[in-house]
Each structure stands twice: as structure tokens, then as C-alpha cells.
C-alpha positions as CSV (number, residue, x, y, z in Angstrom):
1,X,31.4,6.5,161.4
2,X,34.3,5.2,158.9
3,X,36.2,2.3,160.9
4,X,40.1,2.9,162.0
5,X,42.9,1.2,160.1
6,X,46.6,1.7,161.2
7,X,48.9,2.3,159.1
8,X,52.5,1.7,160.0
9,X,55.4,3.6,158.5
10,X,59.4,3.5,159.3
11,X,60.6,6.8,160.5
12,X,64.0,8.0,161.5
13,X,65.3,8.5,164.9
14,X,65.3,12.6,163.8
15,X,61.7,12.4,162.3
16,X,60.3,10.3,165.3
17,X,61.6,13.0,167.7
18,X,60.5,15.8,165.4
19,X,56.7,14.5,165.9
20,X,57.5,13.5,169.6
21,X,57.7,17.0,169.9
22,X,55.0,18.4,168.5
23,X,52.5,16.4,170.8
24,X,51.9,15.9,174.3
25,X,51.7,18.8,177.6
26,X,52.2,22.1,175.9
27,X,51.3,21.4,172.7
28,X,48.4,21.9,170.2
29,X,48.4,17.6,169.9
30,X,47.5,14.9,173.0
31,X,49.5,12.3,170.9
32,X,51.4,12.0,167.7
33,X,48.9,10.1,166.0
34,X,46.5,13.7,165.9
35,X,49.4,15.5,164.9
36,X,50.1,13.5,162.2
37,X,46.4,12.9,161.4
38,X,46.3,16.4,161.3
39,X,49.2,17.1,158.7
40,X,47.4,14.8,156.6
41,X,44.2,16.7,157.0
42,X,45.8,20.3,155.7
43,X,47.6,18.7,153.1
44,X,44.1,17.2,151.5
45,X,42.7,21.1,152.2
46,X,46.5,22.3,150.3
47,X,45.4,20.2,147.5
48,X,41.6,21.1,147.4
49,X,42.5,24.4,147.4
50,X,45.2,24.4,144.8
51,X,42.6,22.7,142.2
52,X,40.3,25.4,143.0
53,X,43.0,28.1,142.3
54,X,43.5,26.3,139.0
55,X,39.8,26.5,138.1
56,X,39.6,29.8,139.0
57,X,42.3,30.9,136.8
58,X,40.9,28.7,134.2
59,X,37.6,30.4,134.4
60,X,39.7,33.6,134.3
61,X,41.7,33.1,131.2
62,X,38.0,31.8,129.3
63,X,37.5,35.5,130.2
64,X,40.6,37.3,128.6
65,X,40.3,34.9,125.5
66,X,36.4,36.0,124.6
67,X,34.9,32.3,125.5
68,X,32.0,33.2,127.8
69,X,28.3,33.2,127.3
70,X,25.7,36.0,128.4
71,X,23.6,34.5,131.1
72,X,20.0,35.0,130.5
73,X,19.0,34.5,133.7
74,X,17.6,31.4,132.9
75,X,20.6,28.6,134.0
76,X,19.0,25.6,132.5
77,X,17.8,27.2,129.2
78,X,21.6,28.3,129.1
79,X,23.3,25.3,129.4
80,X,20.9,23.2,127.0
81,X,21.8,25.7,124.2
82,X,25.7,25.2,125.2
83,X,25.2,22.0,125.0
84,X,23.3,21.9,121.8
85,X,25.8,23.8,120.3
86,X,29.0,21.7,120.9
């Protein structure tokens, strides 16, 4: 299990209410700390995901510019001759 380190930051009297709010009875959060915790969480996935979008549309425009190999079935054999040929 990774060990626990605090980290303390300086937040408005606006912001401190803001996540006040979001935890506690009626809430999805038992204390700030998860909700914050778990902001920081989807913003890691928001990042993740955009890289993947990227090399998806990447891989896409190697498509509509003609730089793709035909797979032989074989991956290995594949990428030693793309390799031996860079």
C-alpha cells in the first residue's frame, strides 16, 4: 500500500466553502479530503484519456497520409522488417 503524505494548500474562504459543500450527509463524499482526492483522480483519467485521443488521431492521420504497413499476420516478423528498414 503507498504511504499517505499531506499536502497542505491555502484556499479561499469561497473555495473552502465550495468543497465544504460537496462533502459530508447528503453528499457523494464523507469528507473533503475524498472529494478532493477524487477531483484529482478524474483529472489524471482527463489527461490519460486526452493522450489516447491524440494517439488515436495520430494513428488516424498515418492512415489518410498512406504510412501503414499490411500486417502479415505474423506481429513479430512485422515489426523486425519495420525496424530494419528505418
Amino acid at each position: 500500500m503507498n504511504k499517505s503524505h499531506s499536502l497542505n494548500i491555502p484556499l479561499t474562504d469561497e473555495m473552502k466553502q465550495f468543497i465544504a459543500s460537496q462533502s459530508g450527509s447528503g453528499t457523494l463524499y464523507s469528507t473533503p479530503s475524498e472529494y478532493v482526492r477524487d477531483l484529482i483522480r478524474h483529472d489524471r483519467e482527463r489527461q490519460e484519456a486526452s493522450k489516447l485521443r491524440a494517439s488515436i488521431v495520430e494513428g488516424y492521420q498515418d492512415i489518410v497520409h498512406g504510412r501503414t504497413r499490411k500486417f502479415s499476420g505474423d506481429l513479430r516478423k512485422d515489426l523486425k522488417a519495420f525496424k530494419g528498414s528505418k
